[in-house]
Structure formats: structure tokens, C-alpha cells
One Martini backbone bead per residue (centre of mass of N, CA, C, O) as a GRO file, in nm:
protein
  446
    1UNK     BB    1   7.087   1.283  -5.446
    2UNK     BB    2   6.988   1.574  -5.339
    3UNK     BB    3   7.133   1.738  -5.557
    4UNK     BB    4   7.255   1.964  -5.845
    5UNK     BB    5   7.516   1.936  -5.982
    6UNK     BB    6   7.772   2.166  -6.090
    7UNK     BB    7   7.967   2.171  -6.353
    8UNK     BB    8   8.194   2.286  -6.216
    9UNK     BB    9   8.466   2.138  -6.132
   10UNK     BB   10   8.563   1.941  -6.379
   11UNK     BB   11   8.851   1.695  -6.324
   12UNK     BB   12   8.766   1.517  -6.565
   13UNK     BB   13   8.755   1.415  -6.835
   14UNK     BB   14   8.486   1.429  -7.024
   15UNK     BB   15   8.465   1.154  -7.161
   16UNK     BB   16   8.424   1.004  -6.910
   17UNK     BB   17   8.197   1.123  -6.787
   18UNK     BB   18   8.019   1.030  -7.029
   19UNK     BB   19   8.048   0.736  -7.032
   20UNK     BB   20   7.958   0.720  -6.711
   21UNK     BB   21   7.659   0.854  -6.779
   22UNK     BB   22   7.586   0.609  -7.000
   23UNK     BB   23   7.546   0.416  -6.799
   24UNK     BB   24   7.381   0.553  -6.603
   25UNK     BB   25   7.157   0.546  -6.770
   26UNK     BB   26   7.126   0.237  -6.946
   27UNK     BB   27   7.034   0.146  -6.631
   28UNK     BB   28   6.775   0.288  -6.617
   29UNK     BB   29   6.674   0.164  -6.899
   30UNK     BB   30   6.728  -0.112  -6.707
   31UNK     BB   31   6.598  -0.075  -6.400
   32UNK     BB   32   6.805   0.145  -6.222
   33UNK     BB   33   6.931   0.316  -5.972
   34UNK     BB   34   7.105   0.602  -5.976
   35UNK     BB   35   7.250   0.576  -5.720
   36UNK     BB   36   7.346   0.312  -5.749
   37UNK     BB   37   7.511   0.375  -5.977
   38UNK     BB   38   7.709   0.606  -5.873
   39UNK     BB   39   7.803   0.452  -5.616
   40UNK     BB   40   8.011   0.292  -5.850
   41UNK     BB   41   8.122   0.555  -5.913
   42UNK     BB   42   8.422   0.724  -5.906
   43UNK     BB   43   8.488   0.946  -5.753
   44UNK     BB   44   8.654   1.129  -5.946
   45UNK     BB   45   8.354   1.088  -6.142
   46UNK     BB   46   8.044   1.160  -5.957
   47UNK     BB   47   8.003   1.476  -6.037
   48UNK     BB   48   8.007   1.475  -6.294
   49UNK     BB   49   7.786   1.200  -6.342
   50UNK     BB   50   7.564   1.361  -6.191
   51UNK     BB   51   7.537   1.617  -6.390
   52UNK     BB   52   7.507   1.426  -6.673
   53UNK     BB   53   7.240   1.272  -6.555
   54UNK     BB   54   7.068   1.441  -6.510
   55UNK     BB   55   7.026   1.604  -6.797
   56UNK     BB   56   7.012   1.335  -6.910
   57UNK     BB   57   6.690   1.245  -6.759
   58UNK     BB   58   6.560   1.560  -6.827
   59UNK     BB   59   6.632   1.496  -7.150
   60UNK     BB   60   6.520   1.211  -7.245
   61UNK     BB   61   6.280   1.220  -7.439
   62UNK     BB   62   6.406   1.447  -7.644
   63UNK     BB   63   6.646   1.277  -7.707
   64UNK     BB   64   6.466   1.019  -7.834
   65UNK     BB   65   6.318   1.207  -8.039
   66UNK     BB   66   6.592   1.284  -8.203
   67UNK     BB   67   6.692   0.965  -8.242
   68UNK     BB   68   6.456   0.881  -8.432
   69UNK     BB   69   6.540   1.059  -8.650
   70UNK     BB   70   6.839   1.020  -8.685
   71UNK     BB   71   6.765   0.668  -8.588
   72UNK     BB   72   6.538   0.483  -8.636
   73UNK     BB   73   6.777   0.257  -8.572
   74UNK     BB   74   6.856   0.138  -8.296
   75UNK     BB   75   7.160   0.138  -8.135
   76UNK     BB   76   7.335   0.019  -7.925
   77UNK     BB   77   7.300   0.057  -7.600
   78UNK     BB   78   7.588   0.207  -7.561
   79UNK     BB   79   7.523   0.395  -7.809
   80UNK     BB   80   7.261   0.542  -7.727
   81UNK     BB   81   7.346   0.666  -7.488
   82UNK     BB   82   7.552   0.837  -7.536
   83UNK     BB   83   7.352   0.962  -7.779
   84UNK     BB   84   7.211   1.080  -7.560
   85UNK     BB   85   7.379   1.261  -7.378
   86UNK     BB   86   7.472   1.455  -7.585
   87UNK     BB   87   7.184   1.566  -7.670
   88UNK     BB   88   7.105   1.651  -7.366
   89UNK     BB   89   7.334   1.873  -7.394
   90UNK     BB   90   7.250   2.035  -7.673
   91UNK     BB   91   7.016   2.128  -7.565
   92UNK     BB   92   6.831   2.394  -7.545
   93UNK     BB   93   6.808   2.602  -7.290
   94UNK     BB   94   6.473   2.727  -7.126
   95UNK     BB   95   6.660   2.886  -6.968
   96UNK     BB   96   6.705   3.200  -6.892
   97UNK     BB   97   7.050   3.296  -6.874
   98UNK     BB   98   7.166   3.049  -7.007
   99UNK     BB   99   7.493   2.817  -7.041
  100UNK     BB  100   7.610   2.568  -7.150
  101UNK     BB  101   7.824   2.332  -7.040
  102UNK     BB  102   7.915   2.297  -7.339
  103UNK     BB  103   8.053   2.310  -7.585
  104UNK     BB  104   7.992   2.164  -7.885
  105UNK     BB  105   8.226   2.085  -7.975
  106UNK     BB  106   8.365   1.965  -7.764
  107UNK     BB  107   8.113   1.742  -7.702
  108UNK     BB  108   8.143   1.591  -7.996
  109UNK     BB  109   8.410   1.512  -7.949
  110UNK     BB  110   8.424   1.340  -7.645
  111UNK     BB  111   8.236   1.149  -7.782
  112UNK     BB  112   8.381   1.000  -7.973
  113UNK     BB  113   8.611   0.941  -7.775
  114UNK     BB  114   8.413   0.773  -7.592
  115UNK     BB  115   8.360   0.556  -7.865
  116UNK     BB  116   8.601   0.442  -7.874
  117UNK     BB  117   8.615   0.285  -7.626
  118UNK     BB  118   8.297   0.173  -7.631
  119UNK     BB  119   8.255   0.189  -7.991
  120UNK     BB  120   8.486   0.191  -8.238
  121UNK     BB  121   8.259   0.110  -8.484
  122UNK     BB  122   8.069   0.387  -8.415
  123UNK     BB  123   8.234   0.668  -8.448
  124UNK     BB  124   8.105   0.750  -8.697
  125UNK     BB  125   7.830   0.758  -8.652
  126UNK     BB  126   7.840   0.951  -8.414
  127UNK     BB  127   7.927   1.189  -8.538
  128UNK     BB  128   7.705   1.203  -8.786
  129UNK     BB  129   7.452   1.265  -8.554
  130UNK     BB  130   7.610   1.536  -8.414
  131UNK     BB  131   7.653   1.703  -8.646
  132UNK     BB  132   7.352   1.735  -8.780
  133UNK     BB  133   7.208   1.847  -8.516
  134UNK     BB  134   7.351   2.087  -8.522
  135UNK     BB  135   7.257   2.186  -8.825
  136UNK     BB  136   6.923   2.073  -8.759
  137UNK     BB  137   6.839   2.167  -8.468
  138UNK     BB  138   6.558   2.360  -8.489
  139UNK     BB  139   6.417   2.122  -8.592
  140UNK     BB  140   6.462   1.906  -8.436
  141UNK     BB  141   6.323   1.991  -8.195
  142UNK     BB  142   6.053   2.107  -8.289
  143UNK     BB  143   5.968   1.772  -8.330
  144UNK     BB  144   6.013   1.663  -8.072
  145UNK     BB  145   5.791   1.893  -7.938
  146UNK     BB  146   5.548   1.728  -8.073
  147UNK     BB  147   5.603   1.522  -7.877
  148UNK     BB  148   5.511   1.448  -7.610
  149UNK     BB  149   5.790   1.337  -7.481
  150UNK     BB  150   5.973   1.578  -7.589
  151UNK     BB  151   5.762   1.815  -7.405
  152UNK     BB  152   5.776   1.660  -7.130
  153UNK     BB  153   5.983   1.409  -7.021
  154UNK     BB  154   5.751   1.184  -6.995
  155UNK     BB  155   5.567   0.957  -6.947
  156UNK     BB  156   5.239   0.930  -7.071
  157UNK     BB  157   5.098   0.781  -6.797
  158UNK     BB  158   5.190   1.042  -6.633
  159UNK     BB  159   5.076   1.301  -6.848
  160UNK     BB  160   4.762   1.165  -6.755
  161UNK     BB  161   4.747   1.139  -6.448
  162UNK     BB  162   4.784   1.424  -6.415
  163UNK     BB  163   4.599   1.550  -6.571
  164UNK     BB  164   4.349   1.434  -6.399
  165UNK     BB  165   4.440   1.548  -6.125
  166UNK     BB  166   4.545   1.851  -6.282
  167UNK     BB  167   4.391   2.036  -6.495
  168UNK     BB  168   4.546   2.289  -6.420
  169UNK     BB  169   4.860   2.222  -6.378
  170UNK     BB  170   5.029   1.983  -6.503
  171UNK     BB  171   5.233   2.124  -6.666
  172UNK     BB  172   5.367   2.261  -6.435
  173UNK     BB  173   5.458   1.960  -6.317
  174UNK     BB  174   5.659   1.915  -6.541
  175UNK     BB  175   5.834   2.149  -6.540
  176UNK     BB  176   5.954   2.150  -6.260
  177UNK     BB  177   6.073   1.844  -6.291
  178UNK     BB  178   6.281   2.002  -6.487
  179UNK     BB  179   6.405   2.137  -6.270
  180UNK     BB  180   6.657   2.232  -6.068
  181UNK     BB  181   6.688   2.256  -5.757
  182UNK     BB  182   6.702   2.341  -5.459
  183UNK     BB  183   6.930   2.412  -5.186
  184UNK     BB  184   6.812   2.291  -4.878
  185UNK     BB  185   6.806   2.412  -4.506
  186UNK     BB  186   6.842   2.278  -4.172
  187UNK     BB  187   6.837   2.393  -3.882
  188UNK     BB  188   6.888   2.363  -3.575
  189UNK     BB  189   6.656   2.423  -3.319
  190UNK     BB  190   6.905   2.401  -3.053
  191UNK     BB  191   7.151   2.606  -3.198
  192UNK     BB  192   6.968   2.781  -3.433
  193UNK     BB  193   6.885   3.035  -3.669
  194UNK     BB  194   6.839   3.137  -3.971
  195UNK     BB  195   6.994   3.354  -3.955
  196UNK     BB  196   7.235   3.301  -3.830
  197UNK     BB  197   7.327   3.153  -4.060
  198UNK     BB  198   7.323   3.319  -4.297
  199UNK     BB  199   7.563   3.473  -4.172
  200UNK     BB  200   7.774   3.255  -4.179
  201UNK     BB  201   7.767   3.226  -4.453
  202UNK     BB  202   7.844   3.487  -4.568
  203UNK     BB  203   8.129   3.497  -4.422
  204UNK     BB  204   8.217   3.255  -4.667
  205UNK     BB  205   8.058   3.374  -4.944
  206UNK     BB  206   7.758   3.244  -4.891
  207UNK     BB  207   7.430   3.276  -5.040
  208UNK     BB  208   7.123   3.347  -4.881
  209UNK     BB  209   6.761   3.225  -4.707
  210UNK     BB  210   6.537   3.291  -4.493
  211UNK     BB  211   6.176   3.153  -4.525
  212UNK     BB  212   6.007   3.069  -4.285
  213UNK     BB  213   5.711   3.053  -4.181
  214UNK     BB  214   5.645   2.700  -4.171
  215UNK     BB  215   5.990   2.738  -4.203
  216UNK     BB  216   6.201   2.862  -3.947
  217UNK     BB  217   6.498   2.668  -4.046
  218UNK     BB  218   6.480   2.737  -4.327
  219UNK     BB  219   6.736   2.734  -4.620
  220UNK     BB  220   6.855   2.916  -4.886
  221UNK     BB  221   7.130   2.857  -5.148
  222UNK     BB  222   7.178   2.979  -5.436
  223UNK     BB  223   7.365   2.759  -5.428
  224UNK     BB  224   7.496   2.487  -5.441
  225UNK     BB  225   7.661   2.254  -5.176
  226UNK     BB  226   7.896   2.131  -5.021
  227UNK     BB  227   7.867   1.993  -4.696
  228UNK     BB  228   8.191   2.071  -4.650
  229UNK     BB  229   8.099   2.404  -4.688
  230UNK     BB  230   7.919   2.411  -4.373
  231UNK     BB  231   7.865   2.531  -4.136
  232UNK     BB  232   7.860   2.283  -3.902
  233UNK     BB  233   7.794   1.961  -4.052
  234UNK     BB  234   7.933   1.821  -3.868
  235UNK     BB  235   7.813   1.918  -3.573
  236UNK     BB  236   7.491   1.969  -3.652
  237UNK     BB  237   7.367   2.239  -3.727
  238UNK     BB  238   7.301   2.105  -4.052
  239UNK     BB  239   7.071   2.020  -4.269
  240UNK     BB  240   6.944   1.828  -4.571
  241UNK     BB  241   6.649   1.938  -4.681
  242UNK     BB  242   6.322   2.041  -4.745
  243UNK     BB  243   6.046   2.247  -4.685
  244UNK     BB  244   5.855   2.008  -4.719
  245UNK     BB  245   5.960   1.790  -4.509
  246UNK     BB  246   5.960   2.012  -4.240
  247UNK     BB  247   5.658   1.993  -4.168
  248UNK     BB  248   5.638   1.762  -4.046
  249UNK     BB  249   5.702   1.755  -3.746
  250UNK     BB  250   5.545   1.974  -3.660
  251UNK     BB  251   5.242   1.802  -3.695
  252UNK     BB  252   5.324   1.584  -3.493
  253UNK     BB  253   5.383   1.778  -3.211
  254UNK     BB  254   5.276   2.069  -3.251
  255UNK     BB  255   5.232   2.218  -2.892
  256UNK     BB  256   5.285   1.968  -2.788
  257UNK     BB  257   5.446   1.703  -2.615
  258UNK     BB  258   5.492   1.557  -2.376
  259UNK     BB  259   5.746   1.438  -2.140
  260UNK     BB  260   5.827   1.129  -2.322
  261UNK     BB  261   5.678   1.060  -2.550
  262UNK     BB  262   5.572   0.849  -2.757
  263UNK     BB  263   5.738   0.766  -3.095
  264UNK     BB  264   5.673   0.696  -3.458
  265UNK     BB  265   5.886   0.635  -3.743
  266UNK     BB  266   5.791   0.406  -3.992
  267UNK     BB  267   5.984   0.553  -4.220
  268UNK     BB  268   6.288   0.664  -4.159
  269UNK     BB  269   6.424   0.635  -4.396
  270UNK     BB  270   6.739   0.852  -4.377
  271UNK     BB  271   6.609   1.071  -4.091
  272UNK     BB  272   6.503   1.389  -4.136
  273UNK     BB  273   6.267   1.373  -3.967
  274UNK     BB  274   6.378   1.202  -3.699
  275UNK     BB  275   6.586   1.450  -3.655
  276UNK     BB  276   6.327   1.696  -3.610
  277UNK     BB  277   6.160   1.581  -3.384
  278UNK     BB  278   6.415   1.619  -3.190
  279UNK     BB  279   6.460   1.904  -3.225
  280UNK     BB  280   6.195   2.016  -3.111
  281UNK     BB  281   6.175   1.740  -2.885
  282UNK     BB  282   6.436   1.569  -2.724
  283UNK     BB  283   6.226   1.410  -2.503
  284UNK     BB  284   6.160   1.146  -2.663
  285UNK     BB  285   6.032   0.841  -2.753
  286UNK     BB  286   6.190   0.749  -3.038
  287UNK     BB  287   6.121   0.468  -3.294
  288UNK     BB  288   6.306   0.385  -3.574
  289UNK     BB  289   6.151   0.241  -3.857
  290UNK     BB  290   6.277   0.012  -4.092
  291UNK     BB  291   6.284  -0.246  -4.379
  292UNK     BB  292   6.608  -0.147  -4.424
  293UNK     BB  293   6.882  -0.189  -4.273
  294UNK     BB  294   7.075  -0.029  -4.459
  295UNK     BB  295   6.900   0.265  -4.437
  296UNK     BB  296   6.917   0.257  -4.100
  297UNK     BB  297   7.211   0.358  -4.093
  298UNK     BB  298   7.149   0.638  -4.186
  299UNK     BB  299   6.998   0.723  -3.927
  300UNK     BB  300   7.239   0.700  -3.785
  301UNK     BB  301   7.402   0.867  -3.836
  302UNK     BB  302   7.282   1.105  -3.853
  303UNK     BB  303   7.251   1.110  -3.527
  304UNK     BB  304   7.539   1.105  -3.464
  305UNK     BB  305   7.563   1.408  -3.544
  306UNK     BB  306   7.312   1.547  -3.405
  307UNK     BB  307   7.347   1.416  -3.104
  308UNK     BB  308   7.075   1.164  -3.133
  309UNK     BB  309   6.854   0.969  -3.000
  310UNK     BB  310   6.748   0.640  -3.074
  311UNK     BB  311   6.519   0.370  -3.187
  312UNK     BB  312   6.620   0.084  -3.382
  313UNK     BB  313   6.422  -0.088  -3.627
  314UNK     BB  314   6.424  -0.360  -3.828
  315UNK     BB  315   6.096  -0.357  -4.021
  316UNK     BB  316   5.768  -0.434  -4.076
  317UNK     BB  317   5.505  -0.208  -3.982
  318UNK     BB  318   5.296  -0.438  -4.055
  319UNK     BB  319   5.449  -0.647  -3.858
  320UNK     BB  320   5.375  -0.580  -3.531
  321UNK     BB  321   5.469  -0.833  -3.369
  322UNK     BB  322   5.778  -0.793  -3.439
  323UNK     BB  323   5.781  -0.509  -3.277
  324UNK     BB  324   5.558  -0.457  -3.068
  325UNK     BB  325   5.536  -0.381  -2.674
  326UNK     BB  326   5.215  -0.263  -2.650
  327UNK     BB  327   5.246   0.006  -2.649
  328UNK     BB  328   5.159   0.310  -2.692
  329UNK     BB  329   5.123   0.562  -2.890
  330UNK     BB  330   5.137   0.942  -2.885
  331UNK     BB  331   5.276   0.947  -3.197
  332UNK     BB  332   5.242   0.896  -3.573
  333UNK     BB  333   5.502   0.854  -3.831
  334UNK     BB  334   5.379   0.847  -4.189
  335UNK     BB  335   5.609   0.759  -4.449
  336UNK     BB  336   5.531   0.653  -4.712
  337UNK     BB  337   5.544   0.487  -4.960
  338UNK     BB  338   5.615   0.572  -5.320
  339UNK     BB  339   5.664   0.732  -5.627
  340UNK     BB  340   5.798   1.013  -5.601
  341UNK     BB  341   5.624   1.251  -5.791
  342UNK     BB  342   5.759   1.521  -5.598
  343UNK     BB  343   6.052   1.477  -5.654
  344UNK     BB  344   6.205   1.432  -5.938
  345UNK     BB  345   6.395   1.671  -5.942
  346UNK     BB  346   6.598   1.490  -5.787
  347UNK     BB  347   6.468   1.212  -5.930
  348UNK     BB  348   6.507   1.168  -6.257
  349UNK     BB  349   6.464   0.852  -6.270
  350UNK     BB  350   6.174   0.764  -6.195
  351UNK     BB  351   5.970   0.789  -6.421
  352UNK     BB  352   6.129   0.566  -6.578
  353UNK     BB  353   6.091   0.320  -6.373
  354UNK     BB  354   5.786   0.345  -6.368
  355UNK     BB  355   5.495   0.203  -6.340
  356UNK     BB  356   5.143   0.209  -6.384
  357UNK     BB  357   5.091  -0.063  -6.167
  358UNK     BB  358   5.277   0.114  -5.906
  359UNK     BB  359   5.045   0.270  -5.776
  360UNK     BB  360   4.845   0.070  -5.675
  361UNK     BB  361   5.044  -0.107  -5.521
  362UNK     BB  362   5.145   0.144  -5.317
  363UNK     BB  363   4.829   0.204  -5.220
  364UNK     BB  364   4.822  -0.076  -5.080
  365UNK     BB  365   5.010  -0.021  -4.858
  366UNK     BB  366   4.956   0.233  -4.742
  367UNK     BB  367   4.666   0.112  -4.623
  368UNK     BB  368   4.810  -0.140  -4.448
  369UNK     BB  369   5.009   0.095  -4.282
  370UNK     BB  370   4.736   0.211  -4.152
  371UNK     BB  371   4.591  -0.014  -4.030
  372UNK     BB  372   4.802  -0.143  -3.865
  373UNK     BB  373   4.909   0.160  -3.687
  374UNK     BB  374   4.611   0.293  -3.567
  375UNK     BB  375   4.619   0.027  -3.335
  376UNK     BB  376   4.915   0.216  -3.171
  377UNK     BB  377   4.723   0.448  -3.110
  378UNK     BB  378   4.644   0.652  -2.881
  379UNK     BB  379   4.435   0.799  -2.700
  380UNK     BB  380   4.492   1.144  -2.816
  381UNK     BB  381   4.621   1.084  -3.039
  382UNK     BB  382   4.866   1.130  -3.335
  383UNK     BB  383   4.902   1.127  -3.693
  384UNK     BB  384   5.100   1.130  -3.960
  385UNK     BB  385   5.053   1.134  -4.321
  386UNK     BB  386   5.290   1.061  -4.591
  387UNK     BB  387   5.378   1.211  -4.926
  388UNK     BB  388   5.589   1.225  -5.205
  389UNK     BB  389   5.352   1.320  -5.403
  390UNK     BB  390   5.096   1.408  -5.681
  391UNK     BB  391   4.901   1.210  -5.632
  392UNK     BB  392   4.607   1.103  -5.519
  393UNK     BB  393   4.616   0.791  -5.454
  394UNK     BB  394   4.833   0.881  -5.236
  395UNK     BB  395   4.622   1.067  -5.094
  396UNK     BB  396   4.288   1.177  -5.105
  397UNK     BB  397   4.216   0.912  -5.126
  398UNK     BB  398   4.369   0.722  -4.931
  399UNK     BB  399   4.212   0.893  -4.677
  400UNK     BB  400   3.916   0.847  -4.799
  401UNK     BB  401   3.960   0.525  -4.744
  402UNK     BB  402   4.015   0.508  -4.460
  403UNK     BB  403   3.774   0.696  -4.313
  404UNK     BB  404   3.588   0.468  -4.383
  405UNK     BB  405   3.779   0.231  -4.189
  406UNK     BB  406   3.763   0.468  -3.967
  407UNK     BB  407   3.542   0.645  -3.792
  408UNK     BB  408   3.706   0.757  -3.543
  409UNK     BB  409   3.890   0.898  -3.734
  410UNK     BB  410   4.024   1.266  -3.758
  411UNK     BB  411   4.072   1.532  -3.966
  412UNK     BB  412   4.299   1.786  -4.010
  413UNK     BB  413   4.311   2.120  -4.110
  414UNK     BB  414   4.656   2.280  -4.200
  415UNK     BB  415   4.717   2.548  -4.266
  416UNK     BB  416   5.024   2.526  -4.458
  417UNK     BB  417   5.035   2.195  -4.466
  418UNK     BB  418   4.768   2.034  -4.558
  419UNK     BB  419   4.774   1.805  -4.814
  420UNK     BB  420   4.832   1.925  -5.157
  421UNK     BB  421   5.168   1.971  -5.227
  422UNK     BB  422   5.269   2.166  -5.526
  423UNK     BB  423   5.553   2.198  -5.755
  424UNK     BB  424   5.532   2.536  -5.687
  425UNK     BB  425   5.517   2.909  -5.687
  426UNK     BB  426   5.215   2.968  -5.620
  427UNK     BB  427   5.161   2.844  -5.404
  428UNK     BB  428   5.061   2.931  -5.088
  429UNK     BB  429   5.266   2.836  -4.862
  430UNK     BB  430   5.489   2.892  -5.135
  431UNK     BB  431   5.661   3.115  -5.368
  432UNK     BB  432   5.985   3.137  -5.286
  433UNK     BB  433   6.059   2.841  -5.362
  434UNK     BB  434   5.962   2.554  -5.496
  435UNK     BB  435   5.851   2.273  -5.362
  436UNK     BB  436   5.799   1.983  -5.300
  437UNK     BB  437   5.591   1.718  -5.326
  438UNK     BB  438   5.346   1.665  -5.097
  439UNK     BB  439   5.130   1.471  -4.870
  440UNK     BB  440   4.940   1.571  -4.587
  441UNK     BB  441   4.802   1.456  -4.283
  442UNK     BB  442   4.587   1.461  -3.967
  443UNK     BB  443   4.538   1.234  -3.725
  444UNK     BB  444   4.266   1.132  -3.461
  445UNK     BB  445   4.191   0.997  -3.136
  446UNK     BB  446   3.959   1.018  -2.903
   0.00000   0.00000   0.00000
């Protein structure tokens, strides 16, 4: 679920997509991970609903506060959804030199006939509620727009935390959040070059521009593409990265690790820094821990493509016992569970899901997970500490918390590289397009 596929080549009926659409809302705002939800979508039907449910996801706040305007008395939750999912295609698109994604007469329709299927006493409902919004729309949007939630599509409690934290970047933070990402690519850096990739795709008439600068395998796509339409992603030639992930791998190697270095990537699935760490440097003894057995799984996968080996563990990171062979690591990335509040572009359900006492209990973990792993880390090794948020909590505050609880750890400033990227496009390490939020350290042991 890392890329937001386009509307175009929807071969399912509307009605359908719509329906498929409405459950996973319904899923989510019943606290299901939209990924699970979507997994059991028919194959033939889960591109299509997985572009309507980002985008009504993505102004699910909006369309909630438009849905009260027009339904003070919330309808059963099946009719519920439908009627956010519709009226969320129907918001006018913020985005300069966009257009709809369907007519409104033609979404307008195939909701009703959604309705039939799903609730056939609600179809007058569903029709008088969508026919009126469109009659309406201007102003009902004006006034969903002057509730937080309308206006910013984020629970309050999120963008109060935001607020708190970056007070002067926050609304830009939230505007972000809503924008469906770039679709970035990582080339093998033992295969080629991002420039010579660049070339292949053109000659495929697939768009595309190599980053460089920090990122110097990133390669961003003009337009999201299937991954079966990449030249060599199944021979392992390029994974789909983000460039603030990309990061990672960098920061663990440095200038170079010895020849065999014992390496550990303590939160490993997916599995994309732990095969960017092999790519940078092949010899590593590098061993892929996660507390997910099923997770670790997409791990193995990935390195099979990549056809390349590593040690795989499933464990939790914190329960050193229980896996470590006593010998110490000369580096530990340590991609710690997080709120995911730097990624939420890619994963629009996060927000919904999350509640405010998940920061702090995950920030609990995180730091777990520091003390744990600290004394498993050789002396002149180094440590990388990452997550994907952009709480100071799950940062800034957890590393000077740590600092505290280890006097021996130093931690090192790598411009452009650690600290806090914000998912902006003035960001300093990168103007465009705008990176994944996520904070890295880099901790040193004398």
C-alpha cells in the first residue's frame, strides 16, 4: 500500500468499487488497518478500491462534517460509509489543473446503486443527501472548511500535537499529509545508476528524474506505475523506496564498514533498509530481526529478489536473551515502531486509527528498545536510530532522553541526513518532491 494508484483502468462497475470502498472506511473507522482490509479485497476489484479509499480517507474529516450538515442524525454505519466515500469523490479537488475523478451525475448514480445492494430501504436517503450536496456544494463545503476537522481532515488531538510541535510548519504538515505521494525508487546500487535507470524507463516512455544529492540511487517516477512495469524489478534491479528511507542504509555504513562486519537491523520487516545495507555493502554479516514472523516473511521475500542473504530472526529486539549469540554488533539500525505520522500520505488510515495515548505508550517502547540494544553495540560501533514520525516524542525528545540514560552514547549531526525531515518541499536536505517525515540519529560508543 506504499503508492496511491491512479483512477485511470478501473475495469470493475463503479457501483462495485464504491461498495468495496465503503467497507473499508466502515473497517477503519471500526479501527482495521486499511492494508488487512484491502488484502481481502477481490484481486480484480482492490485497485480500484484502494483509490477510493485513499482519497476518502484523505478527506474523510470533511466529508464527515458535510455529512452532518446534511444528516444531523448519523445513518447505520454501512449507509454511513457509502455516503463519505461519495461525498469524498465529490469534493472539489484542491489541487490547481486537477479534475474529478468521475462525473458527478455518473458517481451520484452508481452510489444509489451501491445503496441498492447494500441498503435498499437507505436508496431515497442516499440519493436526497448527494443530490442536495451538489445543489449546495459551495457552501456546504465553506462550512465544513471552518471546522478543524473539515479543514484539516486530521483528528483535533493530532493537530494540536502538530501545532505544539512545529509551530510554524504544522498547518503545512497537515496540507502535506494530504497529498498522495511521489511513487520513489531505489536502483540496486551494485546493478546501476540512477541516471542509466532514468534511461530505461524513457525508453519504455515511462517519466521519470534521478534525485541524487543524498539519495544518489533515488529515482522519482512523473506518474505511479505498477511495479510488474518496471524494467528489471523482478531481477532486483530497483525496489520502491521513499528517499527519506533511503537515508537509513547511508548512515548505518558511513564511510565504510570493515570486511564482515556483524550488522543488525533490529525492526527489519519490510525489509527495504535491510536490502539497501546489502546493496551498499554486500559483505556484511548482517542479521534481520522482527517480532512479526509473518512480517519477516516479506523480508525473506524481498531478499530473494534482490538474491541476497541474510541471518532472519523473529523476536522481539527488547528480549535480548531470547536471541542474541553474546557476540557484540559493530553497527545496529534500530528503525524503531513509531506513530507513522511522517508517512501518513502513503498510509491515510494511520491518522484515524491512532489515538493520543498511542504516542506515548509507543515512545515507551522506543526507548526500550534504545536500552536494550545499546549494551549489544561493539565499542566504536555505531547505532542508527530511526522512525518514521514527526512527533518530537518519537525524536528529538527520545534521543535527549536516552542521552541522558547512557552518558557514554555521542551522537553525531549529519547535515542532511539526521535530526527531524519534515514532509515539506522547502526542507533543506530536499526541495522537490517533498520526502516522508522521519527522524534519524546516529549514536557512537567510544
Amino acid at each position: 500500500m506504499s503508492q496511491s494508484p491512479s483512477a485511470a483502468g478501473h475495469s470493475a462497475p463503479l457501483h462495485r468499487l464504491l461498495a468495496a470502498a465503503a467497507d473499508a472506511v466502515q473497517g477503519v473507522r471500526d479501527g482495521r488497518s486499511l492494508t488487512d482490509l484491502l488484502a481481502k479485497v477481490p484481486a480484480e476489484l482492490r485497485p480500484g478500491t484502494q483509490a477510493l479509499a485513499f482519497t476518502a480517507l484523505r478527506r474523510l474529516g470533511a466529508a464527515e462534517a458535510a455529512r452532518q450538515q446534511l444528516a444531523p442524525k448519523a445513518p447505520p454505519p454501512r449507509v454511513d460509509a457509502l455516503l463519505l466515500v461519495a461525498l469524498a469523490l465529490l469534493w472539489p479537488d484542491p489541487e490547481p489543473d486537477s479534475s474529478p475523478m468521475y462525473a458527478d451525475h455518473t458517481l451520484v448514480d452508481q452510489a444509489v446503486n451501491a445503496a441498492k445492494q447494500r441498503a435498499p430501504a437507505s436508496v431515497g436517503f442516499v440519493n436526497a443527501v448527494l443530490r442536495r450536496f451538489l445543489r449546495e456544494r459551495a457552501a456546504l463545503v465553506a462550512a465544513a472548511e471552518r471546522t478543524p476537522l473539515g479543514a484539516f481532515n486530521h483528528p483535533a488531538w493530532w493537530v494540536e500535537k502538530l501545532r505544539q510541535d512545529w509551530p510554524q510548519q504544522w498547518q503545512a504538515i497537515l496540507a502535506a499529509s494530504n497529498r498522495p505521494p511521489p511513487m520513489t525508487l531505489r536502483v540496486h546500487a551494485q546493478r546501476g545508476t540512477a541516471a542509466d535507470y532514468v534511461e530505461r524507463l524513457a525508453a519504455l516512455g515511462l517519466g521519470a528524474r534521478a534525485l541524487g544529492g543524498a539519495t544518489p540511487q533515488a529515482v522519482v517516477l512523473d506518474r505511479p506505475a505498477p511495479v510488474s512495469a518496471l524494467p528489471g524489478f523482478a531481477e532486483g534491479w530497483v525496489s520502491v523506496q521513499d528517499a527519506a528511507a533511503q537515508l537509513a542504509a547511508p548512515l548505518v555504513v558511513g564511510t565504510g564498514l570493515k570486511p564482515g562486519a556483524r550488522v543488525l537491523d533490529a525492526c527489519a520487516a519490510p525489509g527495504g533498509k535491510t536490502a539497501h545495507l546489502l546493496e551498499l555493502q554486500p559483505d556484511l554479516q548482517l542479521t534481520a530481526l522482527d517480532a512479526d514472523a509473518q512480517r519477516l516473511l516479506r523480508v525473506q521475500d524481498n531478499l530473494k529478489r534482490l538474491q541476497q542473504q541474510a541471518t532472519l530472526k523473529a523476536a522481539d529486539a527488547r528480549q535480548t536473551a531470547a536471541w542474541w549469540d553474546g557476540q557484540p554488533f559493530d553497527a545496529i539500525l534500530l528503525d524503531a515502531p513509531c506513530s507513522a505520522s511522517g508517512i501518513v500520505r502513503r498510509h491515510p488510515d494511520v491518522r484515524w486509527l491512532r489515538r493520543p495515548d498511542d504516542i506515548g505508550a509507543l515512545a515507551q517502547v522506543q526507548a526500550q528498545l534504545l536500552d536494550a540494544l545499546w549494551p549489544l553495540l561493539a565499542p566504536g560501533g555505531r547505532m542508527v536510530y530511526a522512525t518514521c514520525s514527526v512527533f518530537r516524542a518519537e525524536g528529538q525528545a527520545q534521543l535527549d532522553a536516552f542521552l541522558q540514560r547512557q552518558p557514554d552514547a555521542k551522537s553525531h549531526a549529519v547535515p542532511g541526513f539526521t535530526g527531524h525531515l519534515l514532509p515539506l518541499a522547502d526542507n533543506a536536505r530536499q526541495s522537490e518532491p517533498p520526502l516522508d517525515g522521519f527522524f534519524y540519529a546516529l549514536l557512537t560508543k567510544p
